[in-house]
PAZA-804599 format. One record per residue (C-alpha): residue in three letters; residue number from 1; x, y, z. Coordinates in steps of 0.05 Angstrom, whole numbers. Each point is the difference from the previous one (the first is absolute). Last residue first. Layout:
! PAZA-804599
<r><aa>ALA</aa><i>NUM</i><x>X</x><y>Y</y><z>Z</z></r>
...
This chain:
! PAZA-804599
<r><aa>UNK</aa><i>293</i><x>312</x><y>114</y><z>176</z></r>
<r><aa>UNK</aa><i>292</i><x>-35</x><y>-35</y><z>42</z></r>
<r><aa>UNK</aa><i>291</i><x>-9</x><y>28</y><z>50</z></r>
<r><aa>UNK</aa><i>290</i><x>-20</x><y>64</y><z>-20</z></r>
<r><aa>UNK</aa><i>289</i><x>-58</x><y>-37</y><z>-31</z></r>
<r><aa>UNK</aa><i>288</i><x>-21</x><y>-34</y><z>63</z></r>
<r><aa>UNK</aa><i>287</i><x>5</x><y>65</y><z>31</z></r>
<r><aa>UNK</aa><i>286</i><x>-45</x><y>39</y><z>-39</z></r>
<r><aa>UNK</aa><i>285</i><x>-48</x><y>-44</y><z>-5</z></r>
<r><aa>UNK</aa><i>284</i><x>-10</x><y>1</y><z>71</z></r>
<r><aa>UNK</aa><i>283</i><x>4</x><y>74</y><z>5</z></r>
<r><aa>UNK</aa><i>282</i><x>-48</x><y>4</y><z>-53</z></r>
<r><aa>UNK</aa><i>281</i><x>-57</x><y>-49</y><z>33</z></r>
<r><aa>UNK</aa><i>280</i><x>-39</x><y>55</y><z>40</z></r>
<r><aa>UNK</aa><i>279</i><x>0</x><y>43</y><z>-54</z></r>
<r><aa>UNK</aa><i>278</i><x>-36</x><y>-41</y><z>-47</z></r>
<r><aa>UNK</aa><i>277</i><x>31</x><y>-48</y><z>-62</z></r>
<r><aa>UNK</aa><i>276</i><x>-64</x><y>-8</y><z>-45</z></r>
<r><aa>UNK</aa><i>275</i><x>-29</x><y>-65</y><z>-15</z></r>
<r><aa>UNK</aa><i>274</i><x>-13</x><y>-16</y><z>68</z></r>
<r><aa>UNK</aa><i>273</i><x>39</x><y>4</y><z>62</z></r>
<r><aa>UNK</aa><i>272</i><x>-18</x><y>-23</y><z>82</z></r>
<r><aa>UNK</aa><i>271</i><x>31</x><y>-70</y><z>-4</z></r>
<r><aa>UNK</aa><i>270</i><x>60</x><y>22</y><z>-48</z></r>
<r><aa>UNK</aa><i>269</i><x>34</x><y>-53</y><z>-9</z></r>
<r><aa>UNK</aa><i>268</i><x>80</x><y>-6</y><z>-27</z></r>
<r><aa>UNK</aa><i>267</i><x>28</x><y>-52</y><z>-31</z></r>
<r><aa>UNK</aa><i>266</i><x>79</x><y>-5</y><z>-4</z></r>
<r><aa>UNK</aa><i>265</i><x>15</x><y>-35</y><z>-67</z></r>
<r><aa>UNK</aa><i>264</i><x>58</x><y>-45</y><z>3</z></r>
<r><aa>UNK</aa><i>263</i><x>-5</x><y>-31</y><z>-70</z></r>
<r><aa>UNK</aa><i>262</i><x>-66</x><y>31</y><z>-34</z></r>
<r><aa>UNK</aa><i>261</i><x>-49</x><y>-53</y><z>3</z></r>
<r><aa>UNK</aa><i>260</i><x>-28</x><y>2</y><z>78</z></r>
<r><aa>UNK</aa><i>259</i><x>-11</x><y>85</y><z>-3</z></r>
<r><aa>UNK</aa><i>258</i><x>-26</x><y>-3</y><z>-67</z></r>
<r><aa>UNK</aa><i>257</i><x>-56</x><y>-57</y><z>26</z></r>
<r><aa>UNK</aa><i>256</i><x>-5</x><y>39</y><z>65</z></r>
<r><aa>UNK</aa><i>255</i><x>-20</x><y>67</y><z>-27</z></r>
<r><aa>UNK</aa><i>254</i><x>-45</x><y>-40</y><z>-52</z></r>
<r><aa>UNK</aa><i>253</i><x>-37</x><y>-32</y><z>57</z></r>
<r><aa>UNK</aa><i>252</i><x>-7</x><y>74</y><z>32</z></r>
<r><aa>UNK</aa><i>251</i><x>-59</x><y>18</y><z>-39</z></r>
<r><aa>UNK</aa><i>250</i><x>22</x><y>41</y><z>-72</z></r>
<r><aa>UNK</aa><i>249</i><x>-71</x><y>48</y><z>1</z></r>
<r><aa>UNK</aa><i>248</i><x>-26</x><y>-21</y><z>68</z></r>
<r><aa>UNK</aa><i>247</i><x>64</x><y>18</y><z>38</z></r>
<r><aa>UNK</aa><i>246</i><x>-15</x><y>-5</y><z>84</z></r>
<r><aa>UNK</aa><i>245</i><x>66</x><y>-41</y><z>10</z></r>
<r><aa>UNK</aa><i>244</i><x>31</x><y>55</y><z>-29</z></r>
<r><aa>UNK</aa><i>243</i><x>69</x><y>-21</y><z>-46</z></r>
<r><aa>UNK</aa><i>242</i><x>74</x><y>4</y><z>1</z></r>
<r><aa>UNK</aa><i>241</i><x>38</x><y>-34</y><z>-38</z></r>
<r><aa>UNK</aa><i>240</i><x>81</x><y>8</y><z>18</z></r>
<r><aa>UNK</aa><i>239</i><x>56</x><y>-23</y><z>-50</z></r>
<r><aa>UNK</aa><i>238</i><x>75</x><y>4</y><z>8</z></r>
<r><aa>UNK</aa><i>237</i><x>18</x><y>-18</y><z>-69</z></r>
<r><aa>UNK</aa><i>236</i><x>14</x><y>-66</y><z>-35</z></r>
<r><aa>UNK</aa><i>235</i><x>-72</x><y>1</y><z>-44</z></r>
<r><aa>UNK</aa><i>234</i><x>7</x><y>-78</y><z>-37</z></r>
<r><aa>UNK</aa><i>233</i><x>-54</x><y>-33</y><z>39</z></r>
<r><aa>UNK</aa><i>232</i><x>-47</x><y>48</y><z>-26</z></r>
<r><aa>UNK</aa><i>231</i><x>7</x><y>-24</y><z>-72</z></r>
<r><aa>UNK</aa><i>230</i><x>-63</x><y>-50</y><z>6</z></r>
<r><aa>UNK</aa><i>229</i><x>-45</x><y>71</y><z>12</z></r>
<r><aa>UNK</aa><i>228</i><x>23</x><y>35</y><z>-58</z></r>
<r><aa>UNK</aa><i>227</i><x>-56</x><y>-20</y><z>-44</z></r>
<r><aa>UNK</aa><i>226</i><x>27</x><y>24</y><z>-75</z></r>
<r><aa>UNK</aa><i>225</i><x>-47</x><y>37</y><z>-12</z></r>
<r><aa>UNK</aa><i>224</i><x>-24</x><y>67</y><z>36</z></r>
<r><aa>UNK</aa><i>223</i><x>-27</x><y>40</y><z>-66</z></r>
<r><aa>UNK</aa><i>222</i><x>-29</x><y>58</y><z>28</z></r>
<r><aa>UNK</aa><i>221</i><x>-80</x><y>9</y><z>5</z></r>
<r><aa>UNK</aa><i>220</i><x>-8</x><y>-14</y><z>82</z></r>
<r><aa>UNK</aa><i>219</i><x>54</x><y>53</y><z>-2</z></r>
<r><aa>UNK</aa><i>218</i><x>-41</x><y>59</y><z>-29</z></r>
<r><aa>UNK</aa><i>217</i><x>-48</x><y>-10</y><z>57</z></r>
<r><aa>UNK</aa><i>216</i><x>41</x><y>32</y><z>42</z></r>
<r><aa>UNK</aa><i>215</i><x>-58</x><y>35</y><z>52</z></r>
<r><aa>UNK</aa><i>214</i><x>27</x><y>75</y><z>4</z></r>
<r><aa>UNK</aa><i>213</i><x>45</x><y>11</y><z>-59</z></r>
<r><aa>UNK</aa><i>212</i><x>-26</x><y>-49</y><z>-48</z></r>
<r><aa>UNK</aa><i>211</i><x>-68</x><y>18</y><z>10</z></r>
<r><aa>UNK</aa><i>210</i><x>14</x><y>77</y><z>-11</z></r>
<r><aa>UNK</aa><i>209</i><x>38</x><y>-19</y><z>-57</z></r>
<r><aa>UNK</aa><i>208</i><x>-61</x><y>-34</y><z>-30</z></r>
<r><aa>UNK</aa><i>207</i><x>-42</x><y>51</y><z>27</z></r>
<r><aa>UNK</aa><i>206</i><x>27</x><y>62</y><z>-41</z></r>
<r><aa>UNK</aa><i>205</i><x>13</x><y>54</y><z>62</z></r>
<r><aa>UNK</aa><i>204</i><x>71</x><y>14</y><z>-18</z></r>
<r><aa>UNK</aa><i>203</i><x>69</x><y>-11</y><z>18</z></r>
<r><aa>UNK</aa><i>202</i><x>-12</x><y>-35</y><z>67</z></r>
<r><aa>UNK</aa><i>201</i><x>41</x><y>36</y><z>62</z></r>
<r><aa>UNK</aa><i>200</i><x>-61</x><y>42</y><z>25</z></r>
<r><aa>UNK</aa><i>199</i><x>-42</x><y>-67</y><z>-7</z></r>
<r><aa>UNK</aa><i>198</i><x>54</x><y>-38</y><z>39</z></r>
<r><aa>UNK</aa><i>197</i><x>1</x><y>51</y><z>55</z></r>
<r><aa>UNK</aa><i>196</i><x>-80</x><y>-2</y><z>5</z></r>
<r><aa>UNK</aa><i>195</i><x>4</x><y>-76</y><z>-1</z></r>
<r><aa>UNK</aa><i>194</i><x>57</x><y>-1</y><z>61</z></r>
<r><aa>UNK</aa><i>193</i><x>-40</x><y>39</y><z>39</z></r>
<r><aa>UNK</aa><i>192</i><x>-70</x><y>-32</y><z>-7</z></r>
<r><aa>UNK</aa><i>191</i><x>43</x><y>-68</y><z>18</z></r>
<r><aa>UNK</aa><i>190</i><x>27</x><y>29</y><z>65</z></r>
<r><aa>UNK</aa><i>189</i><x>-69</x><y>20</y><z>24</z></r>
<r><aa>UNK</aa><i>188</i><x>-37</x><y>-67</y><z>-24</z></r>
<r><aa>UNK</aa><i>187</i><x>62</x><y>-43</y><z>36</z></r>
<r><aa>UNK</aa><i>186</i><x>11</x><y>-67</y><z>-26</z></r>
<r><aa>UNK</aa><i>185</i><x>-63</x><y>-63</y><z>9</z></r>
<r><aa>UNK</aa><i>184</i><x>-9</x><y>-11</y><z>-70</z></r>
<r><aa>UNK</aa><i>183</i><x>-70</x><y>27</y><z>0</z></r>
<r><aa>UNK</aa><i>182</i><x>26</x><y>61</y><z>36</z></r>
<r><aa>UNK</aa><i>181</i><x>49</x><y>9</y><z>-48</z></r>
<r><aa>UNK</aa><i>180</i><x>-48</x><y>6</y><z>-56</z></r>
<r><aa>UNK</aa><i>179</i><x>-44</x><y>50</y><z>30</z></r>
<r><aa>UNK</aa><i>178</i><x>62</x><y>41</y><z>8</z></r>
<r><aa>UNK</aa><i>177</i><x>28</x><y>-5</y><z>-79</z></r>
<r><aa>UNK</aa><i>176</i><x>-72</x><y>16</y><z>-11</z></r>
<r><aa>UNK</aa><i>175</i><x>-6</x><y>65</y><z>34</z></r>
<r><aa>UNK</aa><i>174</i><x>67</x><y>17</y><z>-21</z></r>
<r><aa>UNK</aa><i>173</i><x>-26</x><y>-5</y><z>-76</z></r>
<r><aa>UNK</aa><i>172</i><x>-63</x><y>33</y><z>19</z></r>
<r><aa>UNK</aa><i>171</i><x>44</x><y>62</y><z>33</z></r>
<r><aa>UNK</aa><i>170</i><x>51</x><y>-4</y><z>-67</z></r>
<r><aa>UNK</aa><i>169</i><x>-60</x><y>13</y><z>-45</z></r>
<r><aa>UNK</aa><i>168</i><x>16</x><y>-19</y><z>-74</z></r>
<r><aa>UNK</aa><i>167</i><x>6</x><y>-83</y><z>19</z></r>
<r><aa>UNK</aa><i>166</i><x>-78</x><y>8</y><z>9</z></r>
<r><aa>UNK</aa><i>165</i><x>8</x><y>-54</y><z>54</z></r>
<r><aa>UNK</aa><i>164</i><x>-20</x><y>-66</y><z>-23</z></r>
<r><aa>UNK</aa><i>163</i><x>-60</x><y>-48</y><z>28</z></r>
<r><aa>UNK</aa><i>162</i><x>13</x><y>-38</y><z>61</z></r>
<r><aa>UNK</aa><i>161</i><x>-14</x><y>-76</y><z>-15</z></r>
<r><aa>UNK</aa><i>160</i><x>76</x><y>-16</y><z>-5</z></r>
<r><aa>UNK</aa><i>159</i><x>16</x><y>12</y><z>66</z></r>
<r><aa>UNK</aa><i>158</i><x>-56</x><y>-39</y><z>33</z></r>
<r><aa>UNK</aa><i>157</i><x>4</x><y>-59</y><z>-46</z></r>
<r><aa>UNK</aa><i>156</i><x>79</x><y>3</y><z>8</z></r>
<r><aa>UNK</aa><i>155</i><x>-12</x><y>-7</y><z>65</z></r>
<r><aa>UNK</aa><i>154</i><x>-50</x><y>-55</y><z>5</z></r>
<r><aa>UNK</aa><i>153</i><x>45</x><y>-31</y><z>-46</z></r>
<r><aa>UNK</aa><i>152</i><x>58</x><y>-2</y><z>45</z></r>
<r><aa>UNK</aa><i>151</i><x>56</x><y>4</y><z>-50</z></r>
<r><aa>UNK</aa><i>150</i><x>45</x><y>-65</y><z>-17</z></r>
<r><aa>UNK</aa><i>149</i><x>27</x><y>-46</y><z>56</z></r>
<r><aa>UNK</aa><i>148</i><x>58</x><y>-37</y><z>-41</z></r>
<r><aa>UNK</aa><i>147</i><x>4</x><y>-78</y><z>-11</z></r>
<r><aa>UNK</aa><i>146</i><x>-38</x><y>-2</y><z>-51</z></r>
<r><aa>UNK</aa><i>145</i><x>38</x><y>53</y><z>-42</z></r>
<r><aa>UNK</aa><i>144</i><x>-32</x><y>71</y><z>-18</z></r>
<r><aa>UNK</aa><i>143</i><x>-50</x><y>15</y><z>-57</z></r>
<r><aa>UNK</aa><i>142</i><x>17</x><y>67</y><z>-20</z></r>
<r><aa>UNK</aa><i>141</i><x>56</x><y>47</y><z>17</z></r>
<r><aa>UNK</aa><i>140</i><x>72</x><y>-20</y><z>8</z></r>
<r><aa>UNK</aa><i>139</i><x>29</x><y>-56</y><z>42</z></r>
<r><aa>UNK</aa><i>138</i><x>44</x><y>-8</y><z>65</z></r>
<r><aa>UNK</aa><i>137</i><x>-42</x><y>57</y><z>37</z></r>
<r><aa>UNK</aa><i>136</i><x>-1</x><y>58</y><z>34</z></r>
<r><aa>UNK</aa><i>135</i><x>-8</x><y>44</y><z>71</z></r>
<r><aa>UNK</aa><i>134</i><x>69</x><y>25</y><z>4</z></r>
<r><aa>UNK</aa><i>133</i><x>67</x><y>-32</y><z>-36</z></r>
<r><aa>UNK</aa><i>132</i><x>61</x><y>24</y><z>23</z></r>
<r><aa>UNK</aa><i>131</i><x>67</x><y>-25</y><z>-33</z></r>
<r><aa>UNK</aa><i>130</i><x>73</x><y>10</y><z>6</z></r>
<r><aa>UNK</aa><i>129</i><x>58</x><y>30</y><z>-40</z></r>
<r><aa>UNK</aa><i>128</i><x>-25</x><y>11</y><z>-66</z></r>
<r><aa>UNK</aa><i>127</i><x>29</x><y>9</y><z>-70</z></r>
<r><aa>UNK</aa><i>126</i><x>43</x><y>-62</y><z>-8</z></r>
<r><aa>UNK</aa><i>125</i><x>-68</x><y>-44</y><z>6</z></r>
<r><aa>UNK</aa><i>124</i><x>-29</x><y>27</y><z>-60</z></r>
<r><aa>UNK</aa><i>123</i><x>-53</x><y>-52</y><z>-20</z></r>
<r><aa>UNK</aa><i>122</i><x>-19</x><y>-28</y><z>62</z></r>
<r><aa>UNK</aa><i>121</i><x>11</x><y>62</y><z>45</z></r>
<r><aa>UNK</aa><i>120</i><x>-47</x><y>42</y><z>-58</z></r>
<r><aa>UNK</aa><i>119</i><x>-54</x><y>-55</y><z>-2</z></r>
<r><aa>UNK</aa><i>118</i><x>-8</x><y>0</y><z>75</z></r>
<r><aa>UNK</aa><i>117</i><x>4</x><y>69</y><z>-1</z></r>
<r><aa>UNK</aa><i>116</i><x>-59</x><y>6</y><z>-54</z></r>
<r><aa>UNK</aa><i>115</i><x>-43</x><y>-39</y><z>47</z></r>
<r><aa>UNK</aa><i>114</i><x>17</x><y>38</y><z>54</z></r>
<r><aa>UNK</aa><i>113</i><x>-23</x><y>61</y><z>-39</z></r>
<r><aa>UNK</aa><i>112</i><x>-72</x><y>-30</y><z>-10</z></r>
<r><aa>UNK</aa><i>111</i><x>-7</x><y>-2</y><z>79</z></r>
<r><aa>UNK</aa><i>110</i><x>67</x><y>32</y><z>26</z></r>
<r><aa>UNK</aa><i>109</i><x>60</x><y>-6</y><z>-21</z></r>
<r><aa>UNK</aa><i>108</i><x>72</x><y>20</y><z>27</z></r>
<r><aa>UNK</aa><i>107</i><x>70</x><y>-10</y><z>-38</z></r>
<r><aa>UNK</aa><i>106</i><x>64</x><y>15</y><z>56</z></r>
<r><aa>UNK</aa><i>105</i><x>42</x><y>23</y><z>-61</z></r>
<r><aa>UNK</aa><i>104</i><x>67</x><y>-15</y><z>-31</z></r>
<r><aa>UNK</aa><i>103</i><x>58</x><y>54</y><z>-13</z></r>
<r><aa>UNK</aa><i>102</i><x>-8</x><y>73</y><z>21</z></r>
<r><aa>UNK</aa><i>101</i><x>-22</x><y>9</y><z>-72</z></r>
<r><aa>UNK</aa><i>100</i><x>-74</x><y>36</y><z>-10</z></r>
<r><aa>UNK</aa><i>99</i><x>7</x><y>-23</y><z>-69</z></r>
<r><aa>UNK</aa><i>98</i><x>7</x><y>-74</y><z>24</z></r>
<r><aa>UNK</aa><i>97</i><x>-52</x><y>-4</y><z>45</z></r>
<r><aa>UNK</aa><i>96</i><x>-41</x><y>37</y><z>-55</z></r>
<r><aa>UNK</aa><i>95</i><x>14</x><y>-57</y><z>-61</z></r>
<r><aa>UNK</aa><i>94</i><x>-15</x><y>-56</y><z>59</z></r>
<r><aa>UNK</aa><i>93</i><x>-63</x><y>27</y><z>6</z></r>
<r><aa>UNK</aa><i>92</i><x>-21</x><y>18</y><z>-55</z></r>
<r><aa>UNK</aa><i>91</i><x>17</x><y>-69</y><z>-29</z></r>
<r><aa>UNK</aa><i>90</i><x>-43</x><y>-35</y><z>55</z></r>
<r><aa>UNK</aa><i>89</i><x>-50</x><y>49</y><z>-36</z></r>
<r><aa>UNK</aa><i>88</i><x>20</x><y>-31</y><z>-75</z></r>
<r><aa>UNK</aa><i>87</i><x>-18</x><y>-62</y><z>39</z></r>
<r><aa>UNK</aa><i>86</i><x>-64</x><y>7</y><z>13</z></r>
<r><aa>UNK</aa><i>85</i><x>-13</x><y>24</y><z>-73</z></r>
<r><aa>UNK</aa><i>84</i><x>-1</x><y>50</y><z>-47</z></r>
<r><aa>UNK</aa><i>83</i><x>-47</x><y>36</y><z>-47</z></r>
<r><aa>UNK</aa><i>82</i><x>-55</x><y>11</y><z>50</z></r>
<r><aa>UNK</aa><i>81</i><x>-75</x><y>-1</y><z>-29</z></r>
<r><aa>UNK</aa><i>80</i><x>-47</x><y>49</y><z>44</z></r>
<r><aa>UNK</aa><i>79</i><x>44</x><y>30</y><z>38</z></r>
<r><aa>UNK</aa><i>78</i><x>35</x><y>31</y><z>-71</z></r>
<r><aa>UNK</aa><i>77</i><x>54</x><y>47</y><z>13</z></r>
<r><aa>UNK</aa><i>76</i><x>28</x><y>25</y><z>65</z></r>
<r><aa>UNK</aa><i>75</i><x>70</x><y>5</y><z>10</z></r>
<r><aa>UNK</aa><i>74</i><x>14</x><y>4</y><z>78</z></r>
<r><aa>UNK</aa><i>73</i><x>-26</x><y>62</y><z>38</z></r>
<r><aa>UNK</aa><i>72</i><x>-59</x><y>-27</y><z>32</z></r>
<r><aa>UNK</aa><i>71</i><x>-17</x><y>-76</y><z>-37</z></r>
<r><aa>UNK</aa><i>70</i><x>5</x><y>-29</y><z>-72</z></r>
<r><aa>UNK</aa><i>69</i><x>70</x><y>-24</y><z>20</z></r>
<r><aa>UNK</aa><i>68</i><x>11</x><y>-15</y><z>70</z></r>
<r><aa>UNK</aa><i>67</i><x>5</x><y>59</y><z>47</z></r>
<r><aa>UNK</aa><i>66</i><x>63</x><y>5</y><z>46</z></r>
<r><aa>UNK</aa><i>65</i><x>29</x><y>-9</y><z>70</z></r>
<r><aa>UNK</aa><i>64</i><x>82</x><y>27</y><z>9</z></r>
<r><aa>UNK</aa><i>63</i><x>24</x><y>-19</y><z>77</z></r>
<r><aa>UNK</aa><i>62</i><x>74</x><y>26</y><z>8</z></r>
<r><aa>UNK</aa><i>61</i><x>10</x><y>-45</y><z>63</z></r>
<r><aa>UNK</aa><i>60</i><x>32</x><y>22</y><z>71</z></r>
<r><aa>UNK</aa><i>59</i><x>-64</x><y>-13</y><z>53</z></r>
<r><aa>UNK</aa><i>58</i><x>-28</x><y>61</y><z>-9</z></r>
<r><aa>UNK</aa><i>57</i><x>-7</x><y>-14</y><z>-78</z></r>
<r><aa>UNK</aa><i>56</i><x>-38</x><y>-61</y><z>21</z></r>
<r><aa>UNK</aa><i>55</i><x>-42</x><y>39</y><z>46</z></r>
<r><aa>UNK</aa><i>54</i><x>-17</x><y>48</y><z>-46</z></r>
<r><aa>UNK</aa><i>53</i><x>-16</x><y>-47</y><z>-60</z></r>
<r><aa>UNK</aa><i>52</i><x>-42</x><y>-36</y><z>57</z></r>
<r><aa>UNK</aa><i>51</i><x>-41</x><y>63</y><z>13</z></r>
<r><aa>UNK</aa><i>50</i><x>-10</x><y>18</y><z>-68</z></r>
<r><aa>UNK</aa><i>49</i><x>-41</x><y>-54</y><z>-7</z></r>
<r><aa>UNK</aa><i>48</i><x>15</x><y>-48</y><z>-57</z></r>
<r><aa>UNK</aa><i>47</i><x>-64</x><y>-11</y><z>-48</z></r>
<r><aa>UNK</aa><i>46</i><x>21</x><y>72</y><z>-10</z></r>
<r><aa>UNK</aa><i>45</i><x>48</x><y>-22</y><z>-55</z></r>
<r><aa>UNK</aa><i>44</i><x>-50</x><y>-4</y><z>-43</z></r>
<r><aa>UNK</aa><i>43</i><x>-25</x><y>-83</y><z>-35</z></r>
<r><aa>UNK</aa><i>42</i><x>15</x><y>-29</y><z>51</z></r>
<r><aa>UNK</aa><i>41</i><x>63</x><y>40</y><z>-1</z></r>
<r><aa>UNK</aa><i>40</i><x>70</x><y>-38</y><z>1</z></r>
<r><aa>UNK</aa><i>39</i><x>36</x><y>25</y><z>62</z></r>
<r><aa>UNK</aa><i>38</i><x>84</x><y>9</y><z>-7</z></r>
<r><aa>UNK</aa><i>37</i><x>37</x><y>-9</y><z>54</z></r>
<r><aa>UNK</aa><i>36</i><x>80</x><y>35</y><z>-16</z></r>
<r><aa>UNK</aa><i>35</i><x>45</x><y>-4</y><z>50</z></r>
<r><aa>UNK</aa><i>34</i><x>25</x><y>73</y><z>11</z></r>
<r><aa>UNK</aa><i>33</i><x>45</x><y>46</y><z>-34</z></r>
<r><aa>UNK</aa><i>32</i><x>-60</x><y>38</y><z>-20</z></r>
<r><aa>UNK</aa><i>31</i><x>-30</x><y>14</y><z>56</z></r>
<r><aa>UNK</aa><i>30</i><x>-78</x><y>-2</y><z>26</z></r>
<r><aa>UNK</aa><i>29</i><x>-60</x><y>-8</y><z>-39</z></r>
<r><aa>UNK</aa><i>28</i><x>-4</x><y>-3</y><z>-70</z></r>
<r><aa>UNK</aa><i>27</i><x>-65</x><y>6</y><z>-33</z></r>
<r><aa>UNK</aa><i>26</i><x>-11</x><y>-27</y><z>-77</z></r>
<r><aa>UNK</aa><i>25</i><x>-33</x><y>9</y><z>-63</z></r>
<r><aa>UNK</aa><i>24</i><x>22</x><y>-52</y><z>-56</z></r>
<r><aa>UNK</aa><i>23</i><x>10</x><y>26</y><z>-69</z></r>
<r><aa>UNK</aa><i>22</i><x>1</x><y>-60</y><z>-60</z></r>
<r><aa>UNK</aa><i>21</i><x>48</x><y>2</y><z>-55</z></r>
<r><aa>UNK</aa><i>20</i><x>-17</x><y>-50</y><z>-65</z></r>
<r><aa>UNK</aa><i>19</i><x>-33</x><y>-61</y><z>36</z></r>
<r><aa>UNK</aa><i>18</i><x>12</x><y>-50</y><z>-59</z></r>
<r><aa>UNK</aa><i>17</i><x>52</x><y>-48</y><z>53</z></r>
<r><aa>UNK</aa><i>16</i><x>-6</x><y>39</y><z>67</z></r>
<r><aa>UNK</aa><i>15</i><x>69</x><y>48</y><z>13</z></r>
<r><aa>UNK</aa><i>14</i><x>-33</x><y>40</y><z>-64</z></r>
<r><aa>UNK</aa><i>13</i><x>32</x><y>71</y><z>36</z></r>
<r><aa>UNK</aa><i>12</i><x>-25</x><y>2</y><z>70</z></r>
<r><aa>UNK</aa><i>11</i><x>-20</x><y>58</y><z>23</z></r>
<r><aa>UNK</aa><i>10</i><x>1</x><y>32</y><z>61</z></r>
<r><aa>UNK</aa><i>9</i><x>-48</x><y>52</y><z>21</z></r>
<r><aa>UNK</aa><i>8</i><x>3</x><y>38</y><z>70</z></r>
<r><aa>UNK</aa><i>7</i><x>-70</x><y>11</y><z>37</z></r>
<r><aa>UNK</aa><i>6</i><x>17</x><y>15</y><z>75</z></r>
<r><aa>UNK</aa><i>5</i><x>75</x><y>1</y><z>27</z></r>
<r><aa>UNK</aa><i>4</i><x>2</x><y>-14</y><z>76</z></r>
<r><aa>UNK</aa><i>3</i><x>57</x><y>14</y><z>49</z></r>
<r><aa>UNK</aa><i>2</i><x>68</x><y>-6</y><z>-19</z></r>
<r><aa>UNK</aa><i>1</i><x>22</x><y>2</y><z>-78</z></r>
């Protein structure tokens, strides 16, 4: 396929251990003869601007992004009480590099989704080719190590004291994805965008998949043990972490904590970047990814 491919299903016949067959929803960009990146949603796929897919595919890769379960056109089943894990995702991801073929995969996360990638390049090295990790951390949700910066509670106080959207009207939910950006320092205009193209994409108006389609909250209630952080030693691939120095949700200590632990990690700041990855920065990201691989 050349050009862009919106909405395909692939499934993944019981590839994670008691998963039975799960259907992913993906967008291809660019050829299918070329180097496959492959961009693990945080939890949708449009945590990655279309921009960068654009400019990755410009610059000779068959870019693929996709929805974690629970989320846009993956399977969605119970928000509210997962049946799988952290790892059954790092599963995914390796099951989907390898039905896409083309051999191994640049693997790309960003926020939650870098912390499945990290999982996935651990546990099925022989599927990926390189690493990108963007605006995450070493460990899962929850209490965070000692040594880690953890959220800026004056931020989260501010973003969590906003009351919910009626998840049934898509301008209130776009309203609130914007409100929400602003607090976190990422573009309000961008953000009501992206919300109103998530809630088109969201199978329903139910709340619980509305909330696990535009905010995630299904993954602070996986099952993330083992810690993975001790492994990171072992990750042999090209690996770039790239992070805003401006990030209040993940702040930039964890950027350089992934970035000093993974064996020639190239670190990457951001000084003008949030959460979000914003125009200005996607021709640098662009070509620090291209770079490597």
């Amino acid at each position: 396929m050349t050009g862009i491919s919106t909405d395909i299903a692939v499934s993944l016949d019981g590839f994670a251990a008691g998963a039975g067959e799960i259907t992913l929803g993906i967008e291809a960009f660019g050829d299918d003869d070329a180097p496959l990146v492959l961009l693990v949603g945080g939890t949708t796929m449009l945590s990655w601007p279309d921009a960068l897919c654009e400019r990755l595919a410009a610059g000779g890769r068959r870019v693929v992004r996709y929805d974690l379960r629970d989320s846009g056109r993956s399977t969605t089943t119970d928000p509210e009480a997962p049946a799988y894990t952290l790892r059954d995702l790092a599963a995914d991801a390796a099951a989907l590099a390898g039905a896409l073929g083309a051999g191994p995969a640049h693997l790309a996360g960003i926020g939650v989704g870098g912390m499945v990638a990290q999982v996935a390049a651990l546990d099925h090295p022989a599927a990926f080719s390189a690493l990108t990790l963007i605006g995450t951390r070493p460990v899962a949700p929850g209490p965070t190590d000692d040594d880690l910066p953890d959220h800026d509670p004056a931020t989260m106080g501010r973003l969590f004291a906003r009351p919910m959207p009626d998840w049934a009207d898509r301008e209130a939910v776009a309203e609130f994805a914007a409100g929400g950006a602003e607090v976190l320092g990422d573009d309000p205009a961008a953000a009501r965008a992206t919300a109103a193209r998530i809630w088109d994409r969201t199978p329903g108006t139910a709340p619980p998949v509305q909330l696990a389609n535009q905010l995630g909250l299904v993954f602070s209630k996986l099952d993330c043990t083992p810690r993975w952080r001790e492994r990171l030693p072992e990750i042999e691939l090209p690996a770039l972490v790239v992070h805003g120095r401006r990030n209040r949700f993940f702040p930039v200590g964890n950027g350089e904590a992934l970035a000093r632990e993974i064996p020639g990690a190239r670190l990457l700041v951001l000084d003008r970047t949030a959460t979000a990855i914003p125009g200005p920065a996607v021709g640098e990201v662009a070509e620090a990814m291209l770079a490597l691989g």
